[in-house]
C-alpha positions in Angstrom: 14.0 10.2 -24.6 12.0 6.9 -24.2 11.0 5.8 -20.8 10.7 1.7 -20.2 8.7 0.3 -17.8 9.5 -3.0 -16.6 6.9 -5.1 -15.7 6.4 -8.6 -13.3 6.5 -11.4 -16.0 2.7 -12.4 -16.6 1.6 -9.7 -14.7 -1.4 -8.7 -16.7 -4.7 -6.1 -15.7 -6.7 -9.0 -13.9 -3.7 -9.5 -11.9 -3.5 -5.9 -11.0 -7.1 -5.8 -10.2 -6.5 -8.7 -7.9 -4.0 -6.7 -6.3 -5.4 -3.8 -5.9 -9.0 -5.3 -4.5 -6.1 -7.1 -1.9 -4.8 -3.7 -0.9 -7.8 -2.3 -0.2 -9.1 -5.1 1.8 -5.8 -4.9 3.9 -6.4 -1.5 4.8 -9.6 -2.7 5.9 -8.7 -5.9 8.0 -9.3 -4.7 11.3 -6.1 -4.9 12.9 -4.1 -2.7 10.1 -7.5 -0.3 10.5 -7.0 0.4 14.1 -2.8 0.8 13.3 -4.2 3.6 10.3 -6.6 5.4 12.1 -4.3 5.5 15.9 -1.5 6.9 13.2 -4.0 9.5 12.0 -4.7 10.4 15.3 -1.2 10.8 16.3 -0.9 12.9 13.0 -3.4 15.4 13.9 -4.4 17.7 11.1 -0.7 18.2 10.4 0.3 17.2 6.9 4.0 16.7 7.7 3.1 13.9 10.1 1.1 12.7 7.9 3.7 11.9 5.3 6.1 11.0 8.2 3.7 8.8 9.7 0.6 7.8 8.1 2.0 7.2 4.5 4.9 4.9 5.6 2.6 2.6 7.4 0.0 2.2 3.9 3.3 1.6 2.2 4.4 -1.0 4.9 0.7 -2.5 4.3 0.6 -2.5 0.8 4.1 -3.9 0.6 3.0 -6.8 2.5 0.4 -7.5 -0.3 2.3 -7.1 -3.7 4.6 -9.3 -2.0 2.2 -12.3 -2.6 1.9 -11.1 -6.6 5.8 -11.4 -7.0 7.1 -8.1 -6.3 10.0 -7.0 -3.7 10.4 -4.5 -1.4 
């Protein structure tokens, strides 16, 4: 069976390099810092509220990023 992979039009690796640099600095802008690490506090050391709180905000985050290189939530 052949998988596909569909791809932005001329989304290329210095794009993606771009985007990923973007990310990482948006996790790092102080306002989305403080929202992470008061969402890891709330999560404790439990890895369920991790995922149910934690991961969903990155992905909130991140979303907002790709958005600018084309992509939809």
């Amino acid at each position: 069976m052949s998988a596909s992979i569909c791809f932005k039009e001329n989304f290329n690796s210095e794009k993606a390099k771009g985007a990923l640099e973007d990310i990482l600095a948006a996790f790092e802008h102080p306002e989305n810092y403080a929202r992470v690490q008061n969402a890891k506090d709330v999560a404790g050391n439990d890895m369920l509220k991790h995922m149910q709180i934690v991961f969903p905000l990155l992905t909130q985050i991140k979303m907002e990023v790709i958005e600018n290189y084309g992509f939809t939530s």
